[in-house]
Every structure is written in C-alpha cells, then in structure tokens.
C-alpha positions in Angstrom: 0.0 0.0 0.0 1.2 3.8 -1.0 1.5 6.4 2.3 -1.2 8.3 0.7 -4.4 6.8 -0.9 -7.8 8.2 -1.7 -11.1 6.4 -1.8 -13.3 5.5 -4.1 -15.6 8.5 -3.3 -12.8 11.0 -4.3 -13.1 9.8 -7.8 -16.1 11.1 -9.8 -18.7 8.0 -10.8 -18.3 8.4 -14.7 -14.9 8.0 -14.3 -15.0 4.3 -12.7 -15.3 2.4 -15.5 -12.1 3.9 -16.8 -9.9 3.1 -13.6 -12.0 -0.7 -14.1 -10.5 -1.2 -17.8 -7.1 0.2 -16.4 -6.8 -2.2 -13.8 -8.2 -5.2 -16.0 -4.9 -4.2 -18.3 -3.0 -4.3 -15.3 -4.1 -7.6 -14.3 -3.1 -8.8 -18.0 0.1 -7.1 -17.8 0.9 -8.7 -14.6 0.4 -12.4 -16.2 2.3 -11.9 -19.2 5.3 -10.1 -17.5 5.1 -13.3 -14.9 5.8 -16.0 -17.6 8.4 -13.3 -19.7 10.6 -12.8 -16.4 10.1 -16.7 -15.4 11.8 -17.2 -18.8 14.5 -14.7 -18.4 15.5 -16.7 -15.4 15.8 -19.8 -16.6 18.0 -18.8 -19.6 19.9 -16.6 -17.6 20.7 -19.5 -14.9 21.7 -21.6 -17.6 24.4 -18.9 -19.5 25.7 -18.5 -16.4 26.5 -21.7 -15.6 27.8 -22.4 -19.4 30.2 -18.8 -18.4 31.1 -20.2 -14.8 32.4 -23.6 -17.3 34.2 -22.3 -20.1 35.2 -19.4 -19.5 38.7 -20.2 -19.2 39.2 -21.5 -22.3 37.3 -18.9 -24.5 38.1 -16.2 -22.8 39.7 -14.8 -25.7 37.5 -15.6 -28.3 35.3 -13.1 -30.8 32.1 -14.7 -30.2 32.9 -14.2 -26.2 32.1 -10.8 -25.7 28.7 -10.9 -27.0 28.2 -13.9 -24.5 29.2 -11.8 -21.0 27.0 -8.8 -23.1 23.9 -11.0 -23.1 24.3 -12.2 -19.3 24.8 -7.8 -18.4 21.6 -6.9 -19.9 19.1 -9.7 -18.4 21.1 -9.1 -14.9 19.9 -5.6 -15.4 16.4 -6.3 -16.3 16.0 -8.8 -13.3 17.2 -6.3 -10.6 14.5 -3.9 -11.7 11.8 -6.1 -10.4 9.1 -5.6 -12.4 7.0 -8.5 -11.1 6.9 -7.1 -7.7 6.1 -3.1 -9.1 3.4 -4.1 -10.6 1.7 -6.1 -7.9 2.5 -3.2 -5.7 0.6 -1.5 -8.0 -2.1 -3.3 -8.3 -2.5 -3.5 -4.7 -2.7 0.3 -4.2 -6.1 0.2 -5.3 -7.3 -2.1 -2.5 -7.5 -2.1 0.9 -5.7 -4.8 1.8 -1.9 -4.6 2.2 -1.2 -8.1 1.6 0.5 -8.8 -1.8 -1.5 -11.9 -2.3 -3.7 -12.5 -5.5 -6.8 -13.4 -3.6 -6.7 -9.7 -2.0 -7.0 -8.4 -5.1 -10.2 -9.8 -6.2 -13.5 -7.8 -6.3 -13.5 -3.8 -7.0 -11.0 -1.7 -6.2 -11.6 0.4 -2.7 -9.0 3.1 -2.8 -6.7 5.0 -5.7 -2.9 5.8 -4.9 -1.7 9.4 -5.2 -0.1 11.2 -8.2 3.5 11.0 -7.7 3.0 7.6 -6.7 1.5 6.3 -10.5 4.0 8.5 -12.1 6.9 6.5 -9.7 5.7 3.6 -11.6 5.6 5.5 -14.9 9.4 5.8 -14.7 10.0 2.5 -14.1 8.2 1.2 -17.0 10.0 3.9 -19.3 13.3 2.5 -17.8 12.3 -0.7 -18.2 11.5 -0.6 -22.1 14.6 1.6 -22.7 17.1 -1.1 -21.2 14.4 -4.1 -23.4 15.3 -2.6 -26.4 18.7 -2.6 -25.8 18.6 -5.9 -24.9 17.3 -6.8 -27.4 19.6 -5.6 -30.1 22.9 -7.2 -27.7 20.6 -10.3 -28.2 20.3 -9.9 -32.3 24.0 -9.0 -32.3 25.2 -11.9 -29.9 22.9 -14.9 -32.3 24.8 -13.0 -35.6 27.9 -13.5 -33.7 27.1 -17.4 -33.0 25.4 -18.2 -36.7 28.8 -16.7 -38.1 31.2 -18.8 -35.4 29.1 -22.0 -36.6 30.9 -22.1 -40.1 33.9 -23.0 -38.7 32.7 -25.8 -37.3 35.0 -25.2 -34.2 32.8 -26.3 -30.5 29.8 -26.4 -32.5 27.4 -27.6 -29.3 28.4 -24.8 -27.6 27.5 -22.4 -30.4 24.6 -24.1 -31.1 23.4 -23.1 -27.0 24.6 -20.0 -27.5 22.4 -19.3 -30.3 19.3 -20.9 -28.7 19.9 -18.7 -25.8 20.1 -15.5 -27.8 17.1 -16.3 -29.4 14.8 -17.2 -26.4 16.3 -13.6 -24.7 15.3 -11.3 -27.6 11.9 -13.0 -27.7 11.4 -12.0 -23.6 13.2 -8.5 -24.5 10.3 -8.0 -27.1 7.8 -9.0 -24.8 9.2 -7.1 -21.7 8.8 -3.9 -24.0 5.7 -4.7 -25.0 4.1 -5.2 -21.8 6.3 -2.2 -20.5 4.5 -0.1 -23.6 1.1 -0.9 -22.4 2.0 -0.2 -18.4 3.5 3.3 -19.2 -0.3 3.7 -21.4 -2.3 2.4 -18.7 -1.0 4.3 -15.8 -0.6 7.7 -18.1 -4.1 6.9 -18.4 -4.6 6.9 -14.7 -2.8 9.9 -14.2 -5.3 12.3 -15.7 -8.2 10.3 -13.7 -9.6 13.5 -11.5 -9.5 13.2 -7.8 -12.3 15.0 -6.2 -12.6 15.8 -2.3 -16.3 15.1 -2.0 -18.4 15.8 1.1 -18.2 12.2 2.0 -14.7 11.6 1.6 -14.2 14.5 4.4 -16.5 12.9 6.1 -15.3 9.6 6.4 -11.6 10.9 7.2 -13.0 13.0 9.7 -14.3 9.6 11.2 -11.7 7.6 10.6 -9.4 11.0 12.8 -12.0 10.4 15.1 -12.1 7.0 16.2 -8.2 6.2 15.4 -6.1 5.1 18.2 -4.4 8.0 19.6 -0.1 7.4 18.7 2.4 6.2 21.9 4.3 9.2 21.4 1.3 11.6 21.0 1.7 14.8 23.6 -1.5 16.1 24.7 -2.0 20.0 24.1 -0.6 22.9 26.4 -3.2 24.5 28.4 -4.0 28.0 27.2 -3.1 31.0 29.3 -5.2 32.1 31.9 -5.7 35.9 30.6 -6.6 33.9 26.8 -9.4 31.5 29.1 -11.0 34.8 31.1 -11.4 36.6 27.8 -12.9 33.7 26.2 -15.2 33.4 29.2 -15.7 36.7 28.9 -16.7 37.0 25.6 -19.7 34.2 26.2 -21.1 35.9 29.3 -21.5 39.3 26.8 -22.7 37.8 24.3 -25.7 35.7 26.2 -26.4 38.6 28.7 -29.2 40.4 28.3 -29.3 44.4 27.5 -31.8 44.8 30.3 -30.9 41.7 33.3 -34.4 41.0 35.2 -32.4 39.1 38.2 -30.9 41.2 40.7 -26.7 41.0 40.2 -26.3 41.1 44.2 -25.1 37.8 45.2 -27.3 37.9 49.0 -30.5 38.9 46.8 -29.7 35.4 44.7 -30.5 32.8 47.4 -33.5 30.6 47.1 -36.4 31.7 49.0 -37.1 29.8 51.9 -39.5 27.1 51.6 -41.1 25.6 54.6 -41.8 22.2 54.5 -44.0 19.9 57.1 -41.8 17.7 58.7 -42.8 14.8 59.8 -43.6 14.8 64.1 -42.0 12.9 65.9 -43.4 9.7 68.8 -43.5 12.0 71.8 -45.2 14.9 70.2 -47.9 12.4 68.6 -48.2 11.1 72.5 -48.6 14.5 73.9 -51.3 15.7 71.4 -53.7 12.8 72.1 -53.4 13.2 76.0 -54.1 16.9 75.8 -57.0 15.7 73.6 -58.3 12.9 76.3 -57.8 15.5 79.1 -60.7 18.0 77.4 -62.8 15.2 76.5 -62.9 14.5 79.9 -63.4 17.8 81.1 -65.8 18.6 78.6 -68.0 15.0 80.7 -67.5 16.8 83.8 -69.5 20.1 83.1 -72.5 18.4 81.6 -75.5 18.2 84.8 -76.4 14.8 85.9 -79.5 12.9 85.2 -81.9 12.3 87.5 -82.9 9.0 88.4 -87.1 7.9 87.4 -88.6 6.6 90.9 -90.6 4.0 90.8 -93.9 2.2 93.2 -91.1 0.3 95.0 -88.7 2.8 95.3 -91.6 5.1 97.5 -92.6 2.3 99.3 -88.9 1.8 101.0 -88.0 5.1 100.7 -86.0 5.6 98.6 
C-alpha cells in the first residue's frame, strides 16, 4: 500500500469504468510479465553456468564478448523487479496490504496518489529503454554465434549460445511490450480526477475520530489564563441580556425559603392525644347529671 491513498468516493462516478478497464490491463500485464521474467531466469541460470564452465578456455575468443554482453543486460532487467512493481501497483487500489492474488479480487476500494502512478511510470519507461537494448545485444550476440558456426570449431556450444540468444530477444520483445502498455495504462490513470467530496471528508473525519491516539502523541498545552477569562468573557457578553431582570447582588440570589411539614416525631404524637383525652374528659365533667325515674317500689322503702 502507497502512504497516501484516496477512496473511491474522491473519484467522480463516470470515471469508474475507466480506472476498471485500467486495472483489468494491469491484471493482464501482470500475467504476461510473470511468464516473460520466469523465462529470463531460466535462460539466464543456464548462461551462467555455461560462463562459470568455459570461460577459461574462451576467454579470448570473438564470439565471447557478445556472451558476458547478453548475461549484463538480463542481470539488469532482473534487478528492476518488475514482477513485484506491478503487484505493488495493483494492490494500491485495495485495501488490503497483503500482496496476495486473492486480495486483489473484487472492485478496487481506494486509488494511490499522483507521484505515486508516475513512480511507476518511470519505471516502466526505464524498463522498455534497457528491453530494447537488450534486445539488439541479443540480435547481435545470435549473428555472432550463426557466423562462429561455419567454422565448425565447439559447435554444441554455439549451437546453446544461439538458442539462448534467441529465447532472450523474444522476452526483450515481450518485456517492451508489456512495458508499452504499463507506461499507457498508468498515463491513463494519471489524468483520472480526484475530487474531495463531502463524503470523503467525512469519512476521514471519522476515521481521525475513532483512530487510536499514537504512543508518542503529547496532549495540548493548556492556554493561558488571561486567553481562558477573555474567552469566558466573551460568552457571558454575548448571552447577557441588555436589560438583566435578576438582581446582580449575590445575597439577593438565594433561594427563597421554603417551609416544608416535617414529619412529628413519637412524643409529640403522645402529647397531642393526651391533651386531647384530658378536654374530652373535662368537657364530661361540666354536663349536669341525670336524674334517676322513681318508681312504686322505690316510694314504698323510701327511697
């Protein structure tokens, strides 16, 4: 993955199917440069173990020089590592950082920066440059051999040397090729618009938001105390009211004082229902007494 990537939002909609056909070329790119540079390898491994053998005894020789010139250019082209650029590539435009091919499946999620395609670019303009010169060191180095052959003189070893020649100009080709339609495809990408929309700020914003703070992250310095009163300042002026209501004494701002029924306590519940018994009873006292109904018996005894 590049430092800096946009998302998909940042590029306009009618410009999607444009980074999809890019990307498909890519893809293609990727396979053929894969079986070109496998090639390379395997030709290259075998001139220089057919260098590492004779070159003692042909050391000297015409045809010689166009043999170390062949195994120069495809070192070149190997250390250039084109495979990995362009799955590096490729993998810019997802999310995943793994360079895996299955990561790499399904649309593309994010689109690398500028300088990052152009990067790229240069490499692919490098890389078709030193093809083409491998290429003619190739075409020079099998005219070489085919001319050698006449004399008849280690004619096995010409006859690998001139297979090997051939095999390398057809991967030079091919490496120019594909490095023709990289350098197209990622011009091509290059003019693709990238747009800060509303919803890619809003998603950074979010993603600012919710990332994990760095180790080495110092919290900010408190403000000065003369910056903090003027700021408080400033609010209480601009929510106070031309005309206050409330008085600004602080004495005059208490609460009023709210009386609230308590609950009585045991002994004053006992005292009130005694003091209640006590004027029932007076109130018995004061009332005059009935007089008692005599009856026949009651006048006979006397009563």
């Amino acid at each position: 993955m590049t430092e800096q990537t946009f998302s998909r939002a940042s590029i306009q909609i009618p410009q999607h199917a444009l980074v999809d056909g890019q990307l498909k070329t890519l893809k293609l790119a990727a396979r053929r440069l894969q079986l070109a540079l496998s090639t390379q390898e395997t030709e290259l491994q075998i001139l220089k173990r057919l260098i590492y053998r004779n070159k003692n005894q042909h050391r000297g020789a015409f045809f010689w020089r166009s043999v170390l010139e062949m195994r120069r250019y495809a070192g070149r082209v190997a250390k250039l590592k084109l495979s990995d650029a362009v799955i590096s590539l490729r993998s810019s435009f997802f999310s995943s950082s793994s360079l895996s091919g299955s990561s790499m499946k399904g649309s593309w999620t994010h689109f690398p920066h500028r300088d990052y395609l152009a990067q790229h670019a240069n490499l692919f303009c490098t890389a078709q440059t030193l093809a083409d010169k491998m290429s003619e060191a190739n075409l020079r180095a099998y005219t070489s051999f085919h001319a050698s052959l006449q004399s008849a003189a280690f004619l096995h070893l010409m006859l690998v040397f001139v297979g090997i020649s051939s095999r390398l100009r057809a991967v030079a080709l091919e490496l120019k090729a594909i490095c023709h339609d990289a350098v197209k495809c990622l011009a091509a990408l290059q003019d693709v618009n990238i747009v800060r929309s509303t919803l890619a700020i809003f998603s950074s914003r979010l993603k600012s938001i919710y990332e994990e703070p760095h180790p080495n992250h110092e919290p900010p310095l408190p403000k000065p105390l003369e910056e903090q009163f003027h700021s408080v300042e400033l609010s209480e002026s601009l929510f106070q009211d031309e005309n206050p209501t409330l008085p600004m004494d602080p004495l005059e701002l208490q609460p009023p004082n709210i009386t609230t029924n308590a609950h009585p306590s045991a002994q004053e519940v006992q005292i009130k229902l005694q003091k209640r018994l006590s004027e029932k009873t007076d109130s018995l006292k004061d009332l005059p007494k009935k007089k008692k109904r005599k009856n026949e018996i009651d006048d006979i005894f006397g009563f």
